[in-house]
MMTF fields as JSON, N, C-alpha, C and O atoms, coordinates in Angstrom:
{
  "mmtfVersion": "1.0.0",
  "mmtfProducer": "UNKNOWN",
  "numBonds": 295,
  "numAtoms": 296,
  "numGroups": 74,
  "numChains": 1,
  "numModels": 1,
  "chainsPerModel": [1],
  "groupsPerChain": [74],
  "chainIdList": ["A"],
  "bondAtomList": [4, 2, 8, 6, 12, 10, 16, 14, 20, 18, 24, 22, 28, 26, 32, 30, 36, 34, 40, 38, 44, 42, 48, 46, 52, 50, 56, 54, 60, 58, 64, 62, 68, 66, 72, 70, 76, 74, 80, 78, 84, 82, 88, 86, 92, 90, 96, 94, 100, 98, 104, 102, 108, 106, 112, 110, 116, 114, 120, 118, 124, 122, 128, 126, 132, 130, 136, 134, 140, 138, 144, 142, 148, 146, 152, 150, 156, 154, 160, 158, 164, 162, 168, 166, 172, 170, 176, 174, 180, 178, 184, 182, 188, 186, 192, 190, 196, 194, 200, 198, 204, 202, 208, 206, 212, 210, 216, 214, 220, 218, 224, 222, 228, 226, 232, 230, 236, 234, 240, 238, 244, 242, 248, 246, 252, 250, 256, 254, 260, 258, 264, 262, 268, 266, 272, 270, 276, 274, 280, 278, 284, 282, 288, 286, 292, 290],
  "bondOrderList": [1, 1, 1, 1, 1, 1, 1, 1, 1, 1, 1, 1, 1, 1, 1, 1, 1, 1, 1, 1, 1, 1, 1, 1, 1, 1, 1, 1, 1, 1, 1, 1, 1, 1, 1, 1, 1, 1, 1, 1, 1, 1, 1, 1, 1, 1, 1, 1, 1, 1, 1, 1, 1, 1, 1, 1, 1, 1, 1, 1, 1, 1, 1, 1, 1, 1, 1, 1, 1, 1, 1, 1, 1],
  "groupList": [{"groupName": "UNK", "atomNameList": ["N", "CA", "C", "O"], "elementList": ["N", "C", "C", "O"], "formalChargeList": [0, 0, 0, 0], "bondAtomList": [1, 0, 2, 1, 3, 2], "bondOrderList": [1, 1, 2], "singleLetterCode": "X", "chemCompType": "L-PEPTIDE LINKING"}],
  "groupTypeList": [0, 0, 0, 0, 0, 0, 0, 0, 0, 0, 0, 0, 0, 0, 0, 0, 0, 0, 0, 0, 0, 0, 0, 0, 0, 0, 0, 0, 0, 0, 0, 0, 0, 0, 0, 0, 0, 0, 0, 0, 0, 0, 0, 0, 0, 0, 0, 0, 0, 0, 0, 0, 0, 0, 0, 0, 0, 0, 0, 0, 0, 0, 0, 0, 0, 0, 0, 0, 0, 0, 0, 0, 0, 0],
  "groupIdList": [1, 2, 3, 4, 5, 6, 7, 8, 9, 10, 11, 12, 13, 14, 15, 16, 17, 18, 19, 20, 21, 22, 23, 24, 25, 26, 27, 28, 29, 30, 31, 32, 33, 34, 35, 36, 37, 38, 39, 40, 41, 42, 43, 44, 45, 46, 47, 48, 49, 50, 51, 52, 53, 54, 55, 56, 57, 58, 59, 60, 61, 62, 63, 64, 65, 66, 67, 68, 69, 70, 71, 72, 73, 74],
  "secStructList": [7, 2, 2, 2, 2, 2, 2, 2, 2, 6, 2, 2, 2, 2, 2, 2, 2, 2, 2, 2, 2, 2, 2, 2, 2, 2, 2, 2, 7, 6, 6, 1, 7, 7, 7, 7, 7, 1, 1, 7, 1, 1, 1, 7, 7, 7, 2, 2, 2, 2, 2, 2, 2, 2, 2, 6, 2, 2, 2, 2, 2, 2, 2, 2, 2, 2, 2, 2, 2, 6, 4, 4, 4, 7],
  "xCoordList": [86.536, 87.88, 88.913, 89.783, 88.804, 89.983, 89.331, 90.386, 88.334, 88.245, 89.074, 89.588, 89.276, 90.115, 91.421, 92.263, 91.873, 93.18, 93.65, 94.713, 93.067, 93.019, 93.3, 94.333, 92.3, 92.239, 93.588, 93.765, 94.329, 95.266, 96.686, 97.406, 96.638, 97.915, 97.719, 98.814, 96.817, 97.105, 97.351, 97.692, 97.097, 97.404, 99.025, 99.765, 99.176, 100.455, 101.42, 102.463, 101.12, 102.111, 102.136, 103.215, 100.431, 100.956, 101.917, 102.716, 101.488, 102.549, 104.089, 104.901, 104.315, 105.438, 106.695, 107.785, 105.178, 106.02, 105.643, 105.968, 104.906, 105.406, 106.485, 107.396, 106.244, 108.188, 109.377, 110.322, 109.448, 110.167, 110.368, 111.377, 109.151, 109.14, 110.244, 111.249, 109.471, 109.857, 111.377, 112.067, 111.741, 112.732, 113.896, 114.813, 113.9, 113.959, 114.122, 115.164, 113.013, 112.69, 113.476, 114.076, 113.418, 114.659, 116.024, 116.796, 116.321, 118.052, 118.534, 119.749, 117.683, 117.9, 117.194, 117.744, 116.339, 115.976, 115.126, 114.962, 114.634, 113.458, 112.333, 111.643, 111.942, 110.858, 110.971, 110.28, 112.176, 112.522, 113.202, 113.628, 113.229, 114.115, 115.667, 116.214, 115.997, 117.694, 117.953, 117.381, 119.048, 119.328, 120.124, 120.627, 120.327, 121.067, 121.84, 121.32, 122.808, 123.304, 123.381, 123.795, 122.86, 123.079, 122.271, 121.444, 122.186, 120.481, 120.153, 120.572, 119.002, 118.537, 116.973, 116.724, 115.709, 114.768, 114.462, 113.442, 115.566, 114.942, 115.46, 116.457, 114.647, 115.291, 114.391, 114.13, 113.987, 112.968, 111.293, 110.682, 110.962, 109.6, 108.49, 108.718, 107.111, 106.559, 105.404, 105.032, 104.949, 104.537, 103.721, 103.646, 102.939, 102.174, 103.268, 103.117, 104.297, 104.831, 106.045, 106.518, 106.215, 106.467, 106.163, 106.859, 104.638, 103.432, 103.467, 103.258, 103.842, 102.913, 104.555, 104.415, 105.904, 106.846, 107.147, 107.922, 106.169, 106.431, 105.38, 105.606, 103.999, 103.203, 103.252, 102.694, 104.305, 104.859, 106.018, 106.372, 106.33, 107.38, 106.671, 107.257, 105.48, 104.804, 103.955, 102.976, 104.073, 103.223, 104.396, 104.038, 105.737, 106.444, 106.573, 106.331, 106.989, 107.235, 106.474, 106.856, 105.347, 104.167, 103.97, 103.226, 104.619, 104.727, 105.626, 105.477, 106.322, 108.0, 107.33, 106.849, 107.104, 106.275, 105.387, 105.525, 104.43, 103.287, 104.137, 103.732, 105.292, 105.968, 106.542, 106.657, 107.017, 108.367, 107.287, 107.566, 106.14, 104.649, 104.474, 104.585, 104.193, 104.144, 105.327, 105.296, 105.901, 106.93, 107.289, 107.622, 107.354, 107.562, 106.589, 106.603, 105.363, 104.645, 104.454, 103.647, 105.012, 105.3, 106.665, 106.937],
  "yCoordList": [113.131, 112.607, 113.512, 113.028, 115.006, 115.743, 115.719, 115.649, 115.733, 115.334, 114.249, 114.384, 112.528, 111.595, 112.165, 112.078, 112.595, 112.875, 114.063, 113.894, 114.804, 115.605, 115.036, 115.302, 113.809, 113.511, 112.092, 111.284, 111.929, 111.265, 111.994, 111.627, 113.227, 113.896, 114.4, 114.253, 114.87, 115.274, 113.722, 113.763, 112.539, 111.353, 110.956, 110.361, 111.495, 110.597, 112.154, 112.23, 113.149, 114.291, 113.802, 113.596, 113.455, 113.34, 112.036, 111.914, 111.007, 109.974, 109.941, 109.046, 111.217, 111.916, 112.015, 111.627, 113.086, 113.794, 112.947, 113.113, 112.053, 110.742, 110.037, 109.875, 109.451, 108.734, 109.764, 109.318, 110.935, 112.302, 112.535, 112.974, 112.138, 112.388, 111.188, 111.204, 110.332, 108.867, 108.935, 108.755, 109.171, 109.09, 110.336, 109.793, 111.931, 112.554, 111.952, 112.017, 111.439, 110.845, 110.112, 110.121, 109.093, 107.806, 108.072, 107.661, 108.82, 109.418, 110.166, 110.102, 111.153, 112.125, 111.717, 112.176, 111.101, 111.208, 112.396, 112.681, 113.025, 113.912, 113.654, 112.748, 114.165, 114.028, 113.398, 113.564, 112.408, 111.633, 112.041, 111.339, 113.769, 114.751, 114.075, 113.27, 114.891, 114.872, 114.048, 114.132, 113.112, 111.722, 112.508, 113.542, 112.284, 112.709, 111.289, 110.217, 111.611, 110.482, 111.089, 112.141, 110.028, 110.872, 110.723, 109.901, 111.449, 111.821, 112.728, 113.438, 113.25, 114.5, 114.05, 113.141, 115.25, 115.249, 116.087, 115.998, 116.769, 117.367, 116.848, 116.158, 117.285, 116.653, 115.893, 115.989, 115.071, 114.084, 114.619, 115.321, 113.942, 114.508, 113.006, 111.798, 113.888, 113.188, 112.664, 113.514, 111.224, 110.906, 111.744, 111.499, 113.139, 113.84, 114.848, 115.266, 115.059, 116.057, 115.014, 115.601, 114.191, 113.207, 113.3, 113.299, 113.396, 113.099, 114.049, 113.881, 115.436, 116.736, 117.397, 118.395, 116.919, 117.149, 116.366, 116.745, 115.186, 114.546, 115.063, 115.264, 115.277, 115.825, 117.019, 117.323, 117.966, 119.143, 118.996, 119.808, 117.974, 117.508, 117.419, 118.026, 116.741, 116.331, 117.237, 117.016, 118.15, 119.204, 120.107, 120.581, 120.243, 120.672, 120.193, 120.895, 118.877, 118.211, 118.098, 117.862, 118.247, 118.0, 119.418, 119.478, 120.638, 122.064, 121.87, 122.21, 121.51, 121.631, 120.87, 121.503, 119.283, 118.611, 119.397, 119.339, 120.142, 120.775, 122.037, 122.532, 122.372, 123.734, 123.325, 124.087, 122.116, 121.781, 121.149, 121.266, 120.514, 119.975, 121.044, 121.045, 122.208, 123.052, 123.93, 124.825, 123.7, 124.335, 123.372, 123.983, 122.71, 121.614, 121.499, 120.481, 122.263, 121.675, 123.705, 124.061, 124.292, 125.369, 125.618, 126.749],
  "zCoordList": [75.804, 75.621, 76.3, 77.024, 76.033, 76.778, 78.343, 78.975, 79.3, 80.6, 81.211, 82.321, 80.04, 80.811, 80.183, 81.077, 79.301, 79.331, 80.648, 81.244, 80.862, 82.234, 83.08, 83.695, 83.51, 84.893, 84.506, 85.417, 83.341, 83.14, 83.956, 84.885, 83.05, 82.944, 84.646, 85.187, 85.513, 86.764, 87.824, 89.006, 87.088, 87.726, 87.69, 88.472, 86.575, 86.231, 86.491, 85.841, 87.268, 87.684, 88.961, 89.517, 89.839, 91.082, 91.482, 92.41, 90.307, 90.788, 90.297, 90.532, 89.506, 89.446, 90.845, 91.265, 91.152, 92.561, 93.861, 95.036, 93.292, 94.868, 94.787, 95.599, 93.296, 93.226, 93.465, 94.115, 93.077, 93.649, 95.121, 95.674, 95.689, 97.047, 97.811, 98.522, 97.253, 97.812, 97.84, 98.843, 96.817, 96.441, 97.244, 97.86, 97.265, 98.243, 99.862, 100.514, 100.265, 101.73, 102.246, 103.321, 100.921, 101.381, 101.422, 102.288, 100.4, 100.549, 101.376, 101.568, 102.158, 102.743, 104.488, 105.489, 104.552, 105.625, 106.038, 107.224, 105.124, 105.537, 106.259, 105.792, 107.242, 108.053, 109.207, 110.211, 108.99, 110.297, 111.533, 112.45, 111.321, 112.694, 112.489, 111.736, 113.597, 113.412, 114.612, 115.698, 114.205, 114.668, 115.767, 115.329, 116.937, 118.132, 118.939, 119.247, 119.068, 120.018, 121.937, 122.423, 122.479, 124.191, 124.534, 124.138, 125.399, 126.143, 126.255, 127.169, 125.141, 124.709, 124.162, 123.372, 125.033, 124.931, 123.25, 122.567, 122.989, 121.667, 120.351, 120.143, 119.58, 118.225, 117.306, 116.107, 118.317, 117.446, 117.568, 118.374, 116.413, 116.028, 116.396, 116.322, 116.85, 116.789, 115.397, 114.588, 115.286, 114.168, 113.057, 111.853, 114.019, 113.402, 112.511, 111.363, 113.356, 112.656, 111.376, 110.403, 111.521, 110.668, 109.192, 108.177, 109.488, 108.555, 107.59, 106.388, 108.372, 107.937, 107.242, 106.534, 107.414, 107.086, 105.287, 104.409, 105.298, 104.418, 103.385, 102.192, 104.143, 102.936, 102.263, 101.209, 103.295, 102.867, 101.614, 100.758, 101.82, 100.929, 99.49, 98.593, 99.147, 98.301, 98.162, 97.449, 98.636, 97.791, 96.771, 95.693, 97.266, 96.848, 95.666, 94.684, 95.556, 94.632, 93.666, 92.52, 94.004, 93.18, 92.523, 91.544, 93.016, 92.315, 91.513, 90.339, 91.78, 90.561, 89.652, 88.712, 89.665, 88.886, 87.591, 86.369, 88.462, 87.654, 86.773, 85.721, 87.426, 86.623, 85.622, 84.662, 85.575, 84.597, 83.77, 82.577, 83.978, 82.791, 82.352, 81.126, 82.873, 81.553, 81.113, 80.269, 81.51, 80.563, 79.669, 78.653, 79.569, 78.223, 77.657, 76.964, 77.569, 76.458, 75.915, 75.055, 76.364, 75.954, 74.627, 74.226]
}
């Protein structure tokens, strides 16, 4: 019984810090590089670094997540 509550409580943190993320991403525009007007080769990212900006994001999130779970049950 405490194994599925485990594999509960680390389910329902990571889908914590995806709605966190999501949520982050969409307001802010994270990951999507910095919008430039003109003609300029720099700035924008390509899809990999896209990717790896966003999952960086969600790991973050997913730390604060896991910090503030236990501190409340402290």
């Amino acid at each position: 019984m405490e194994e599925q509550d485990k594999k509960t409580a680390a389910t329902t943190g990571d889908e914590v810090a995806l709605e966190l993320m999501k949520f982050i991403a969409t307001s802010t525009g994270y990951g999507k590089g910095v919008q430039q007007v003109g003609f300029s080769s720099t700035g924008t990212r390509t899809p990999e670094e896209q990717a790896d900006a966003l999952l960086d994001l969600f790991r973050k999130c997913r730390t604060v997540v896991r910090e503030n779970g236990d501190a409340s049950k402290s």
